[in-house]
Backbone bond lengths (Angstrom), bond angles and torsions (degrees), N, CA, C in turn:
res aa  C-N    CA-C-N  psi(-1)  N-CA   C-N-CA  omega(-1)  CA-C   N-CA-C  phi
1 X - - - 1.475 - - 1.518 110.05 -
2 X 1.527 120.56 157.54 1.190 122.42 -156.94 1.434 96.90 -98.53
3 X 1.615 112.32 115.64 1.381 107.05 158.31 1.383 161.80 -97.91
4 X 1.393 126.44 148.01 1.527 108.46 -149.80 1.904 95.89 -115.08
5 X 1.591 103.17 153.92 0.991 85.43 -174.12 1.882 119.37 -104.06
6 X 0.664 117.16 158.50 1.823 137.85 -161.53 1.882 96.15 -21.90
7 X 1.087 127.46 -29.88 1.440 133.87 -177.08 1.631 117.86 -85.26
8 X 0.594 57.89 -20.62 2.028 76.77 -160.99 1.962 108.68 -56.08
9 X 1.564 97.25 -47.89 1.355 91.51 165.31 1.437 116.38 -77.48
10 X 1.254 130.90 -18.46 1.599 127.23 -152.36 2.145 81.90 -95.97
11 X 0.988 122.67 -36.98 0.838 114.46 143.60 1.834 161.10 -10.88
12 X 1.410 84.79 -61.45 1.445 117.47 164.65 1.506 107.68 -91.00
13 X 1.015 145.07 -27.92 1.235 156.34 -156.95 1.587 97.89 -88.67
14 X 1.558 100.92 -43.03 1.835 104.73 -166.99 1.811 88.79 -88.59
15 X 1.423 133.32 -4.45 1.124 116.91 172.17 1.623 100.42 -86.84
16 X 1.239 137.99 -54.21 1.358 145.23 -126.20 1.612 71.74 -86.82
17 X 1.607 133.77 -49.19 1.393 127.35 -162.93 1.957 106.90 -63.15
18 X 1.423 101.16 -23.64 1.838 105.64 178.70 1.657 94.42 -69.62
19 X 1.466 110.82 -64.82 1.551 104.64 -176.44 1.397 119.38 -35.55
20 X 1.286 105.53 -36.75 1.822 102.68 -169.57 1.534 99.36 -75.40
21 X 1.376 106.37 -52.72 1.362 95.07 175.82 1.636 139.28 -37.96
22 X 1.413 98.29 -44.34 1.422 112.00 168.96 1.589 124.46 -48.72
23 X 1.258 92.74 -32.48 1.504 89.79 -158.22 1.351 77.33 -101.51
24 X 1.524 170.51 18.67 0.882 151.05 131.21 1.332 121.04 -51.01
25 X 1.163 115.70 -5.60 1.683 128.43 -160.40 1.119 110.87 -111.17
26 X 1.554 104.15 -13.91 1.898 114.45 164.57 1.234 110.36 -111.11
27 X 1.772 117.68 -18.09 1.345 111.71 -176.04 1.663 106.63 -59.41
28 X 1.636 95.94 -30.06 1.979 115.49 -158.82 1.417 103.37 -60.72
29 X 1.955 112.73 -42.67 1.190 97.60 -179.99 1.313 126.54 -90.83
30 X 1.285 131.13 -20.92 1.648 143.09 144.91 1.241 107.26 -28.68
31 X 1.399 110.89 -69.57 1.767 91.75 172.73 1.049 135.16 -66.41
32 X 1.204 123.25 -1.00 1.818 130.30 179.53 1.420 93.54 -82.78
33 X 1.585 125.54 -53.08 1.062 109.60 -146.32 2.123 93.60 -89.11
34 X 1.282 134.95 -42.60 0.976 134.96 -162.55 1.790 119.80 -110.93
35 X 1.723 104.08 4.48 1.429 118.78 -173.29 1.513 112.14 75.46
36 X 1.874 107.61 157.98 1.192 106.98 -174.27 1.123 134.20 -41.47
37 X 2.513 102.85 -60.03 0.682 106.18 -168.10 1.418 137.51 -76.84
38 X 1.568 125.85 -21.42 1.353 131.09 130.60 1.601 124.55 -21.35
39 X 1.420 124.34 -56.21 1.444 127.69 172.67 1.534 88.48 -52.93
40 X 0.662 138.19 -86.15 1.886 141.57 -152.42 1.040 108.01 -30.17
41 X 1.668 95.31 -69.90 1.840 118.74 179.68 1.828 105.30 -16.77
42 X 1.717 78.97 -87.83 1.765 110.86 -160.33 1.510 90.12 -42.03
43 X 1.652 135.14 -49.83 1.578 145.64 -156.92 1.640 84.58 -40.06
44 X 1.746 94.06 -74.62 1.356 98.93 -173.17 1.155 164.02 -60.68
45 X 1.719 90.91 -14.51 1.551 111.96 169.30 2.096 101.73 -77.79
46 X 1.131 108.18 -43.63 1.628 98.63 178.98 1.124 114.06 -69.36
47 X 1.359 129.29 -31.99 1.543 137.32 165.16 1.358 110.96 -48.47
48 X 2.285 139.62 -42.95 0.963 124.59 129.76 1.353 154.52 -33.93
49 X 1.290 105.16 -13.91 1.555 110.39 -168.86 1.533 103.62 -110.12
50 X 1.365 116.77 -6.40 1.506 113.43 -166.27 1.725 94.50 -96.11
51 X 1.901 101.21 -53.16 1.462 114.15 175.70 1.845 120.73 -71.82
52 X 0.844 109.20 -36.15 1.623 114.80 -174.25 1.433 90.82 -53.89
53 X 1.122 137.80 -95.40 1.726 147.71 -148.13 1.650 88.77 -40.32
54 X 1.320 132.19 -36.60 1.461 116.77 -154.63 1.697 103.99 -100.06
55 X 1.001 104.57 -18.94 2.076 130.01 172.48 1.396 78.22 -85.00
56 X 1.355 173.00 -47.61 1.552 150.57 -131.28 1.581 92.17 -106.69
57 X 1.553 123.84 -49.23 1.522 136.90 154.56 0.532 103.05 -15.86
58 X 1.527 132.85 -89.29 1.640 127.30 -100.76 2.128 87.88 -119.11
59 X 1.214 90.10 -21.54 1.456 100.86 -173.91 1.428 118.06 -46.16
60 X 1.199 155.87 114.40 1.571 173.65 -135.22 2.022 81.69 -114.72
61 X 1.089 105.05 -68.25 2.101 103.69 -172.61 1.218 115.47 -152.47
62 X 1.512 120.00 170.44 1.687 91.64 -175.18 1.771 90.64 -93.43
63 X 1.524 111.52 168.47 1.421 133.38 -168.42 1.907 100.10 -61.55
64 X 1.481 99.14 139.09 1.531 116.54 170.56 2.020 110.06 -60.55
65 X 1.278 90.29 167.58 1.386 100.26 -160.52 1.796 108.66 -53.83
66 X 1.287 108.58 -31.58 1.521 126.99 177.78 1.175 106.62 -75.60
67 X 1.061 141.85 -31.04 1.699 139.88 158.42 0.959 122.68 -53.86
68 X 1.215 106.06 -40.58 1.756 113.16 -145.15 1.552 79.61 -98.48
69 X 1.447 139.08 -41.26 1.957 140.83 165.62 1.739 89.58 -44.61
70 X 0.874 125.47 -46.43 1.943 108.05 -165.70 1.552 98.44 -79.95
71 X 1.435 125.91 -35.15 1.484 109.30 -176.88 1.725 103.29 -75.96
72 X 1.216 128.79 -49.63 1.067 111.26 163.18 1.346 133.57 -13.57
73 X 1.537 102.71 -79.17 1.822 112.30 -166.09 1.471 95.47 -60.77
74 X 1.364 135.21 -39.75 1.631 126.03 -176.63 1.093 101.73 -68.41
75 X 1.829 129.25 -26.47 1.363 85.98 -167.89 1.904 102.75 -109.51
76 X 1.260 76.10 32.12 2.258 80.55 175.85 1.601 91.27 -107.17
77 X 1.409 130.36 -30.97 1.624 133.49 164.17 0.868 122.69 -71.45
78 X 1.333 134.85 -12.86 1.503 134.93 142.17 1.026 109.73 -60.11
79 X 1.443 123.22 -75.18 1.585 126.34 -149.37 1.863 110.78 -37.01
80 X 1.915 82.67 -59.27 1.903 85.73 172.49 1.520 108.92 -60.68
81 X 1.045 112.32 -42.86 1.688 96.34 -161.40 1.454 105.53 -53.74
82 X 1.507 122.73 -28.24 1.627 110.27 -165.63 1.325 95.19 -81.70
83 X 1.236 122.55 -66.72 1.566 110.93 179.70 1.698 122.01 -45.99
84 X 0.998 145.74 -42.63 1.330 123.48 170.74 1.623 112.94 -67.50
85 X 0.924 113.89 -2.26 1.301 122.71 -179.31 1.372 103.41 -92.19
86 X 1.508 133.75 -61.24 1.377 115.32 172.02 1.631 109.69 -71.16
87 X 1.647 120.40 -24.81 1.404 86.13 169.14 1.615 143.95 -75.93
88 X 1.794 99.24 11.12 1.290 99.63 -170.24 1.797 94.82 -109.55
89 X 1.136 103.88 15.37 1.565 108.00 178.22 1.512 100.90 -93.20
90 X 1.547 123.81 -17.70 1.574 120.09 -149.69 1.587 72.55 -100.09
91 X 1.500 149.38 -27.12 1.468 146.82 -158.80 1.405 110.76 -105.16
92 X 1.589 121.20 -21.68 1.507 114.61 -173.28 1.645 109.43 -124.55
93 X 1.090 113.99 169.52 1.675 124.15 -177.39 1.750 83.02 -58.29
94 X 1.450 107.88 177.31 1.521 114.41 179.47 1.606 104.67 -93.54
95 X 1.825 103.75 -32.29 1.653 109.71 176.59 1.732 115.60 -57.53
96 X 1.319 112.60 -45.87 1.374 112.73 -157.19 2.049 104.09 -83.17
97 X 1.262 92.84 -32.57 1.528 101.41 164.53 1.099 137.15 -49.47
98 X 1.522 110.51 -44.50 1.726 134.23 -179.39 1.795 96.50 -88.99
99 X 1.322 132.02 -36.72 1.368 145.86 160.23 2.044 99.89 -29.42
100 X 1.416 82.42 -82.45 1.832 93.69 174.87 1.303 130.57 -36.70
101 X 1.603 98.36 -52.89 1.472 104.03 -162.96 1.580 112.45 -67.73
102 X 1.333 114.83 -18.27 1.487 120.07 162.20 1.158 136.17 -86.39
103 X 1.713 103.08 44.85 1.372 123.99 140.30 1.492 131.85 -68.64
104 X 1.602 102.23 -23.75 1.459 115.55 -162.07 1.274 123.55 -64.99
105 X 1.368 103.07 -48.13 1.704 116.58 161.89 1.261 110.63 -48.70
106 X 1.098 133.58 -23.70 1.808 118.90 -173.67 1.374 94.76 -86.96
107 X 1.560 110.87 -39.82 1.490 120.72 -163.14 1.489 106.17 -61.10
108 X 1.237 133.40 -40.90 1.758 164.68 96.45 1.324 99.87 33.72
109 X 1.006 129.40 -94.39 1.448 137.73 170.16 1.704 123.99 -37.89
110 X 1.520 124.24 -29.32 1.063 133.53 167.54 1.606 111.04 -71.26
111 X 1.195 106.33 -49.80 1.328 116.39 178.76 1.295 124.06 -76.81
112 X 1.216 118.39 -7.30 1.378 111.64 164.53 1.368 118.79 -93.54
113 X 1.510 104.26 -22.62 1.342 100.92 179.55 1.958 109.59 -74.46
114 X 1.659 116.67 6.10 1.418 124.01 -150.33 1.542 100.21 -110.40
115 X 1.727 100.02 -55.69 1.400 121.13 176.46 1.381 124.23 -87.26
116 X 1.560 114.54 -23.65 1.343 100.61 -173.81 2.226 101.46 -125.07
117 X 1.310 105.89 12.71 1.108 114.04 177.77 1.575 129.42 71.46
118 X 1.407 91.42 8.46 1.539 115.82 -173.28 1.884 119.95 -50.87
119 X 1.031 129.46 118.25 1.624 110.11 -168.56 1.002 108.12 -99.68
120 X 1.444 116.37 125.96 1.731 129.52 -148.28 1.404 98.28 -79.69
121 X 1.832 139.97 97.84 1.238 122.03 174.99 1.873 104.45 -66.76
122 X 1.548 111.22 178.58 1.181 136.92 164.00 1.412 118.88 -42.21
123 X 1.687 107.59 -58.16 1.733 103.53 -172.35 1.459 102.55 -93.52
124 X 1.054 136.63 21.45 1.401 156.59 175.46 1.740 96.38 -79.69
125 X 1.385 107.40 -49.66 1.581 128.91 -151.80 1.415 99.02 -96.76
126 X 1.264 124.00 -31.22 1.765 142.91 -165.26 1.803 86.38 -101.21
127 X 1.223 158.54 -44.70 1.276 157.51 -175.08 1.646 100.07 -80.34
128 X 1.578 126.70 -61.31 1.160 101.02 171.21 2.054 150.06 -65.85
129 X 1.489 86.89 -4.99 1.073 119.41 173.38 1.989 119.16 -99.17
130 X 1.216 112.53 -8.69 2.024 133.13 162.22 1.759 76.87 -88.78
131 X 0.663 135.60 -75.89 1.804 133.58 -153.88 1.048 88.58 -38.25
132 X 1.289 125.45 -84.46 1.627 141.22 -132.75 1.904 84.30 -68.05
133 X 0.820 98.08 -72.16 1.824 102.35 174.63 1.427 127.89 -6.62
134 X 1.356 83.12 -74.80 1.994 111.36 162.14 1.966 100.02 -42.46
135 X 0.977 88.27 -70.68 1.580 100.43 -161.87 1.871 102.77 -58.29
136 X 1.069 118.28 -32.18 1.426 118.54 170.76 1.512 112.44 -52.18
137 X 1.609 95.46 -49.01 1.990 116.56 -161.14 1.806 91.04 -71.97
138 X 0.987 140.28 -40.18 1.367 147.68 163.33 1.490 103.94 -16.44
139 X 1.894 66.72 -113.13 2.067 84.01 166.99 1.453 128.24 -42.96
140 X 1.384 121.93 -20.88 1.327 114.20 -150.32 1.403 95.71 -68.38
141 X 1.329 145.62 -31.70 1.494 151.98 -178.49 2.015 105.97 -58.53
142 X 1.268 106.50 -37.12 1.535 108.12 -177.03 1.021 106.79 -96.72
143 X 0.962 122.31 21.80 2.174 114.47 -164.34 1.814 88.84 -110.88
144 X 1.301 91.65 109.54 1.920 110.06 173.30 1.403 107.90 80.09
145 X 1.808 112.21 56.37 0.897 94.73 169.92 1.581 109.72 -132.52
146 X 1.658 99.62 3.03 1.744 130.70 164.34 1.717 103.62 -103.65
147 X 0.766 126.03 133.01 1.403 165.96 -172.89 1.714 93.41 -75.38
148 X 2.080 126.07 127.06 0.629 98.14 -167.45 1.514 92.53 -101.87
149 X 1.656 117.29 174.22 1.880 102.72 174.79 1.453 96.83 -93.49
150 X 1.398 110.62 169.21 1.574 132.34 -164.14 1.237 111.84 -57.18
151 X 1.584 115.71 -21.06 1.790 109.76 -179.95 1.192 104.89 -133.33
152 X 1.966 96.98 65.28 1.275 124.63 171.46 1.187 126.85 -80.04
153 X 1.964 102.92 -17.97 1.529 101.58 -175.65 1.852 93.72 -91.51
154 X 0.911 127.34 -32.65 1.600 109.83 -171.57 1.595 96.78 -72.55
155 X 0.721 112.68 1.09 2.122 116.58 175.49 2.061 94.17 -76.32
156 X 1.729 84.23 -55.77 1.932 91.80 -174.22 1.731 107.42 -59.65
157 X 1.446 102.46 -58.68 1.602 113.41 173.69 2.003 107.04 -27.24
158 X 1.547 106.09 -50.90 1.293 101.48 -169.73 1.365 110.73 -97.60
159 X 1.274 136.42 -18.66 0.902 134.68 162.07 1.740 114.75 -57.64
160 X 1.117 118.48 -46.66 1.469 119.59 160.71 1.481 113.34 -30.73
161 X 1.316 87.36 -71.11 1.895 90.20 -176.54 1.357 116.81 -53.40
162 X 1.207 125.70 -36.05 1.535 119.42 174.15 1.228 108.94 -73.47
163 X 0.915 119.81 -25.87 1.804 104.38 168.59 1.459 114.03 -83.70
164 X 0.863 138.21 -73.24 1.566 107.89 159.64 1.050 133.12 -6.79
165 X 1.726 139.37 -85.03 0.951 133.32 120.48 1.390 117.43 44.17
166 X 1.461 103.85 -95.04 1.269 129.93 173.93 1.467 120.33 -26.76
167 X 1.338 95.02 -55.33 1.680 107.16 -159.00 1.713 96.61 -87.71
168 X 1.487 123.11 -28.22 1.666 118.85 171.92 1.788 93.35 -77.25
169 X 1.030 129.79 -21.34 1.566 118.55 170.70 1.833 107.20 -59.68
170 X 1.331 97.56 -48.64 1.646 96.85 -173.99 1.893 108.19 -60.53
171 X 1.265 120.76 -28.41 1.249 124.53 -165.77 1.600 108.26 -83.37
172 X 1.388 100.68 -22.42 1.498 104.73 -174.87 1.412 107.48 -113.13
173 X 1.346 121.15 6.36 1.737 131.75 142.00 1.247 110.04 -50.39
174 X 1.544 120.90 -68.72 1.527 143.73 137.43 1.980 107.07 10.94
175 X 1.565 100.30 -86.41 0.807 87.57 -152.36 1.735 106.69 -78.84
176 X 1.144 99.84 -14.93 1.915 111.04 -167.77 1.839 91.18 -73.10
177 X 1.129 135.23 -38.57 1.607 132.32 178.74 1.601 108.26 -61.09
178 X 1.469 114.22 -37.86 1.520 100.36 171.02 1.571 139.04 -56.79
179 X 1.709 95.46 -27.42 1.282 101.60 -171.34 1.324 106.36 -128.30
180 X 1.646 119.17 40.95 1.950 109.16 175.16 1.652 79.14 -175.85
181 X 1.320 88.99 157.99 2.005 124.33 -167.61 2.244 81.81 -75.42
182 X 1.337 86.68 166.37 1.707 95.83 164.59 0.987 92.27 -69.34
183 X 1.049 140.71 -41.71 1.813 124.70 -125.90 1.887 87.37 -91.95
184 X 1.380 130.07 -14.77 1.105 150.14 -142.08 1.828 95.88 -104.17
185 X 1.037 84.62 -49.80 1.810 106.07 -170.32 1.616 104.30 -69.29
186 X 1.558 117.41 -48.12 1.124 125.68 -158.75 1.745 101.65 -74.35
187 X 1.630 111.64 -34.13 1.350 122.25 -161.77 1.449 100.66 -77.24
188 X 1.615 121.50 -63.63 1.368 124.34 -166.36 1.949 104.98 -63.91
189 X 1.695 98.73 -36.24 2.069 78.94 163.16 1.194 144.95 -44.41
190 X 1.360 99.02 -54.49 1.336 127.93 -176.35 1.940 106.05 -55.39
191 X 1.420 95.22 -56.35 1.616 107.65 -178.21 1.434 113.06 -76.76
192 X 1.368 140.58 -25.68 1.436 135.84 136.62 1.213 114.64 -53.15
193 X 1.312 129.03 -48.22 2.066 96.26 -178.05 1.180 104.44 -85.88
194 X 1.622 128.95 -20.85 1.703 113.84 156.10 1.408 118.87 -12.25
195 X 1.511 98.87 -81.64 1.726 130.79 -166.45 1.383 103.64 -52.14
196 X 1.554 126.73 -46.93 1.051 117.52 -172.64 1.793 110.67 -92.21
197 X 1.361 126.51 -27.28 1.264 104.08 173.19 1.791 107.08 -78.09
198 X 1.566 125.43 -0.24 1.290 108.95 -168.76 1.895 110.37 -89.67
199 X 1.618 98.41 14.87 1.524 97.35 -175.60 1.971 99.33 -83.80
200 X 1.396 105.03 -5.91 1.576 108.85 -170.88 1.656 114.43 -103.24
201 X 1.612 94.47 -1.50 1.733 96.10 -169.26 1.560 116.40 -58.41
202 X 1.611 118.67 -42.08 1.174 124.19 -171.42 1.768 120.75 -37.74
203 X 1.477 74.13 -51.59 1.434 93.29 -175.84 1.968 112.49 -84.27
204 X 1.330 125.41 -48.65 0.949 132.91 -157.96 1.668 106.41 -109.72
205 X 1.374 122.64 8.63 1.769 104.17 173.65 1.005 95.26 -107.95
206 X 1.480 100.30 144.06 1.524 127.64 157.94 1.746 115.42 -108.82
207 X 1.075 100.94 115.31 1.419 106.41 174.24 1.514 121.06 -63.10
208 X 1.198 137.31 121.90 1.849 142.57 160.14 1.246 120.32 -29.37
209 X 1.303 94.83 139.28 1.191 91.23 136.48 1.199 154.73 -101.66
210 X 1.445 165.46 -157.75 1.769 143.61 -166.53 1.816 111.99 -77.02
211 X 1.557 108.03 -16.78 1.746 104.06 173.14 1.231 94.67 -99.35
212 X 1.363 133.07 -9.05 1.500 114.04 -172.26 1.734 85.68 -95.68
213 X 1.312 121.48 -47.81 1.909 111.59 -172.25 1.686 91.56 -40.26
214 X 1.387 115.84 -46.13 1.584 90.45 -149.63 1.637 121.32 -87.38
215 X 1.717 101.92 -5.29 1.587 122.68 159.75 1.687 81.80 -45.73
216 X 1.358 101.78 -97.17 1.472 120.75 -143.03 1.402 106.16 -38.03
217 X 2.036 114.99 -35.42 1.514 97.11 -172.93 1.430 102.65 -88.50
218 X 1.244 152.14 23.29 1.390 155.99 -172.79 1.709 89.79 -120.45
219 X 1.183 143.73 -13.20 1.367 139.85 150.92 1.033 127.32 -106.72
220 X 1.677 137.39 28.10 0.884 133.66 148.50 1.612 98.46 -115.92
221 X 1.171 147.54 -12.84 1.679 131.48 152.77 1.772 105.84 -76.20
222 X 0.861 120.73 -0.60 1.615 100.40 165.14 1.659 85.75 -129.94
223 X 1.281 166.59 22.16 1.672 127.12 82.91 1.414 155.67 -19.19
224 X 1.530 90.41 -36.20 1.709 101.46 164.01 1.115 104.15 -95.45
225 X 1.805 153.19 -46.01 0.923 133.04 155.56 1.871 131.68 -20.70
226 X 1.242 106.72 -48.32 1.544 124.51 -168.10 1.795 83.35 -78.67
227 X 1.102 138.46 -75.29 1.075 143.26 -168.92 1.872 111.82 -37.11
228 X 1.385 103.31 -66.41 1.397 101.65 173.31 1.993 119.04 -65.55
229 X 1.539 117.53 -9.49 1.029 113.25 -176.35 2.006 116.40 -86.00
230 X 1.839 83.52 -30.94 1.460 94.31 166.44 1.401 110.77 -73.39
231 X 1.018 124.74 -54.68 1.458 122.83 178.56 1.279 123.60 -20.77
232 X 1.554 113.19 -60.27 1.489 129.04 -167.79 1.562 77.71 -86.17
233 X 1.402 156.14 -46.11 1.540 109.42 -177.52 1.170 127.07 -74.61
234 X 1.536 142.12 -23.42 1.352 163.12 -137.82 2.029 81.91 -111.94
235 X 1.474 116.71 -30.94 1.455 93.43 160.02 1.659 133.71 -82.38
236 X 1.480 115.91 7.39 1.565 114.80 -168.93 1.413 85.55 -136.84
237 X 1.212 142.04 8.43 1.507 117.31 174.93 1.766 101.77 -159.25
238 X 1.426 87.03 135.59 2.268 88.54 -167.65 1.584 102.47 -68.42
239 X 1.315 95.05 157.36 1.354 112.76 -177.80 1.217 113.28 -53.79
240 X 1.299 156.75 -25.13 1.224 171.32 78.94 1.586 108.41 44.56
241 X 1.356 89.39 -48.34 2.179 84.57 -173.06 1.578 93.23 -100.59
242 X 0.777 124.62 1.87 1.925 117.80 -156.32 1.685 92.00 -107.92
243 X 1.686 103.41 -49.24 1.260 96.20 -176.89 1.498 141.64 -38.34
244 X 1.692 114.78 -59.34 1.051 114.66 160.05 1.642 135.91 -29.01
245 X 1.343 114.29 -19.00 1.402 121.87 -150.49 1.839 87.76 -104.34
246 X 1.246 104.23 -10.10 1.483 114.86 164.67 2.059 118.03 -27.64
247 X 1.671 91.42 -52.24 1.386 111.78 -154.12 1.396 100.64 -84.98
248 X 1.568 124.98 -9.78 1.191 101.05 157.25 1.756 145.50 -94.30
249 X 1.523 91.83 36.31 1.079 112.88 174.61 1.652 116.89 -65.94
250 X 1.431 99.46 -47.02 1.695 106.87 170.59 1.859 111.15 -55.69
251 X 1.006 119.27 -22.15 1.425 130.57 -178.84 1.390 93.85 -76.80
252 X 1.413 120.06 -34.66 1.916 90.59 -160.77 1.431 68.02 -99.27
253 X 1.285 173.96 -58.43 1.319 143.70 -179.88 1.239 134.64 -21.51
254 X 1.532 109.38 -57.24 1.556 94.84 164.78 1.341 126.08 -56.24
255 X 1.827 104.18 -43.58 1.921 99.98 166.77 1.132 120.07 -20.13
256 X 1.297 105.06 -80.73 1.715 113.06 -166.90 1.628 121.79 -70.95
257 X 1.514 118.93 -11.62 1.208 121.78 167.47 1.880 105.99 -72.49
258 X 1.108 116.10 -40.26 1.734 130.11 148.07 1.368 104.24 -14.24
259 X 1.787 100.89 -96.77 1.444 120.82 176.72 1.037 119.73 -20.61
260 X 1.671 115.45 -68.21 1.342 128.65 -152.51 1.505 117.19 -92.69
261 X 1.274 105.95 -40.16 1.364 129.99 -177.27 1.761 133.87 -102.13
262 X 1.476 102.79 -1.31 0.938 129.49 -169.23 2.173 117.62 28.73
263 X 1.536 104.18 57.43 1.124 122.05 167.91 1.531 121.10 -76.68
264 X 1.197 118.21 140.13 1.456 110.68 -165.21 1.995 93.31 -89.30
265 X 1.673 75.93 170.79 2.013 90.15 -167.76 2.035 87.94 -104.08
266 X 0.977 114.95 114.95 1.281 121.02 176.33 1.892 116.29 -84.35
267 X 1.304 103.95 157.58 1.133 100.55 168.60 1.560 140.74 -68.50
268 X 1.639 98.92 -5.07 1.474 107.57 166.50 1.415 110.61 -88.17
269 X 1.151 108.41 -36.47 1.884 114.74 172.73 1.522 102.20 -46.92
270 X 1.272 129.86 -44.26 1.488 143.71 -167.33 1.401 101.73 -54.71
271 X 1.347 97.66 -76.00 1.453 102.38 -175.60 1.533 112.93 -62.33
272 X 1.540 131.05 -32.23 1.246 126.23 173.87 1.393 114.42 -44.49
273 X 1.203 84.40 -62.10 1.883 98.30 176.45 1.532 133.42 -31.48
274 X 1.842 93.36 -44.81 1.625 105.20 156.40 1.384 149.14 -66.06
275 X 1.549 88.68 -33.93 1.916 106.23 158.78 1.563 105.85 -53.16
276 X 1.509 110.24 -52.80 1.537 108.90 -165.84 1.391 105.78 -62.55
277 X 1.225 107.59 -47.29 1.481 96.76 -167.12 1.484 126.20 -68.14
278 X 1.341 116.04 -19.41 1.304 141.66 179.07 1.554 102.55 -74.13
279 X 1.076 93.73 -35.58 1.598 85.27 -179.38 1.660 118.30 -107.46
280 X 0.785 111.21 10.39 1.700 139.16 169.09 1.759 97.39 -82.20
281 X 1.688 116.91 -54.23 1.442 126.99 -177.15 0.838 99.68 -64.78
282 X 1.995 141.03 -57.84 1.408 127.83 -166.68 1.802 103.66 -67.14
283 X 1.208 131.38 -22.35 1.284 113.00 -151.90 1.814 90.27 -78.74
284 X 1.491 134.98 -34.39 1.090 129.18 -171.85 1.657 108.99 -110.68
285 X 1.225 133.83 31.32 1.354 140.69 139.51 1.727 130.78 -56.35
286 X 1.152 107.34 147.36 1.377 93.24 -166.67 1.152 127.75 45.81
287 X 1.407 133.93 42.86 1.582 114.48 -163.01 1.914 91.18 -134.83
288 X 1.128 97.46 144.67 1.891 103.51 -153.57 2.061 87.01 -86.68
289 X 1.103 96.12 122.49 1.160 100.07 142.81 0.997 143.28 -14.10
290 X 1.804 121.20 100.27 1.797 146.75 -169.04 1.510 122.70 -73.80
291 X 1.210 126.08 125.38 1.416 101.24 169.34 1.388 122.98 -116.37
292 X 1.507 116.98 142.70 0.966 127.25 174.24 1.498 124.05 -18.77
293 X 1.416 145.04 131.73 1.418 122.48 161.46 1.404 116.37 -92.88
C-alpha cells in the first residue's frame, strides 16, 4: 500500500479548511440576500447534482446497512449544525461567535478518544490548546467591541449547540472516511441535508436571484471540494492530529477579509497565527507514517 508521510494529511486538512472558508464568503452573501435556510438548501441540492452522477459512476454498490447509519447521523449533524450556526450569526457580533465556536476542537478530541477509541497523546492536548490560544490572541482585540442585540442569549444558547455539534461532526468525518471513497462522503452529505432541510421548503424557500444563484453555486463546488479534500485526510490520519488544525480556519478568514475587504493584518493576528501554526506542527510531529486504504 502506498505510503504517505505524517504531513500530508494535516496538509490537506489546512486546504479543505481554506475551501470551507471560501465558500463562507459566498454563503454570507446568499444568505443576506435570500436567508440562511434557502442558502443551505439550494448549496445542497447543487452540491448533489455536481457530486451524485460521479458517486453513481465510480460506485462498485451502494453502501451496507452500517454505512449508510454513519452517512445518515453526519448528515442529520450537519444539517443542524449549519443552521444554528448561521442562526446564531444573525444574534451575535461575528468576533465573539467565531471566538466560541472554537470550543469544538477540544470538544473533538474528547470524543474521539469516547467514540472512536482514540488514545488522546500529550501534544495532541498541547496543539489543541496553541490553537485555541492563537485564536483567543486574534479575536481577543475585537471581542466587545459590537454591541450584543437583546436575543443575544438564544444566539449563545445556539451557538453552543453548533459547536458541539460541530466537534461530533469532526468525529464522524473520522469515522465516515474509514469506510467510503470522498467522492462517497461528499454525495450522501449533500443529499442527506437536501432531504432533510427540503421538509421546510414550502414554507421557508426563497428562490435568488442571478448574483445570489451564482453565490450559492460558487459554494456548493468549493463545498464538495472541501468535503472530498477532508475526507481523503480524516482517512490517513486520526482525528486527534487533524483536529487541532481546525483553528486555522480563523486564519484563512482574516486572509480573505485582506483580499476582499481590504482589512488590515494586526499584530495580534501575527502572533495568533504563530500559536496556530505551532500547534498545527506539534499535532503531526513524530507521528509514524499512514497508509492509504
Amino acid at each position: 500500500m502506498q505510503r504517505h508521510i505524517a504531513f500530508l494529511p494535516i496538509l490537506a486538512t489546512l486546504a479543505g479548511i481554506g475551501l470551507f472558508s471560501l465558500m463562507d464568503a459566498f454563503m454570507k452573501s446568499a444568505s443576506l440576500a435570500i436567508g440562511a435556510y434557502s442558502a443551505l438548501l439550494l448549496r445542497s441540492l447543487i452540491g448533489l447534482a455536481l457530486i451524485g452522477p460521479v458517486w453513481a459512476v465510480l460506485a462498485g454498490a451502494w453502501p451496507s446497512g452500517a454505512v449508510l447509519r454513519i452517512h445518515l447521523l453526519r448528515g442529520i449533524v450537519a444539517a443542524f449544525m449549519a443552521l444554528t450556526f448561521f442562526f446564531a450569526l444573525t444574534r451575535l457580533p461575528l468576533a465573539e461567535a467565531i471566538a466560541l465556536s472554537f470550543i469544538a476542537p477540544l470538544v473533538a478530541l474528547w470524543l474521539a478518544a469516547l467514540l472512536l477509541g482514540e488514545k488522546i497523546r500529550p501534544q495532541a492536548i498541547v496543539a489543541a490548546l496553541l490553537g485555541l490560544a492563537g485564536t483567543l490572541v486574534i479575536v481577543g482585540g475585537r471581542i466587545g467591541r459590537e454591541r450584543m442585540s437583546d436575543d443575544a442569549a438564544w444566539g449563545l444558547v445556539a451557538l453552543f449547540l453548533s459547536a458541539l455539534l460541530y466537534a461530533w461532526n469532526l468525529v464522524l468525518q473520522r469515522q465516515q472516511a474509514l469506510v467510503a471513497l470522498p467522492t462517497e462522503v461528499a454525495a450522501f452529505q449533500n443529499g442527506i441535508v437536501s432531504l432533510i432541510l427540503l421538509a421546510g421548503a414550502p414554507w421557508l424557500l426563497v428562490l435568488p436571484d442571478a448574483a445570489s444563484w451564482r453565490d450559492v453555486a460558487a459554494s456548493a463546488v468549493l463545498s464538495v471540494s472541501a468535503a472530498m479534500v477532508l475526507s481523503w485526510a480524516y482517512r490517513r490520519a486520526e482525528a486527534q492530529v487533524l483536529v487541532p488544525v481546525e483553528y486555522t480556519g480563523f486564519l484563512w478568514a482574516v486572509l480573505f477579509g485582506w483580499l476582499f475587504f481590504a482589512e488590515k493584518v494586526t499584530a495580534t493576528t501575527i502572533m495568533g497565527a504563530v500559536l496556530i501554526a505551532v500547534g498545527s506542527w506539534i499535532s503531526g510531529r513524530n507521528r509514524p507514517e499512514q497508509s492509504a486504504v
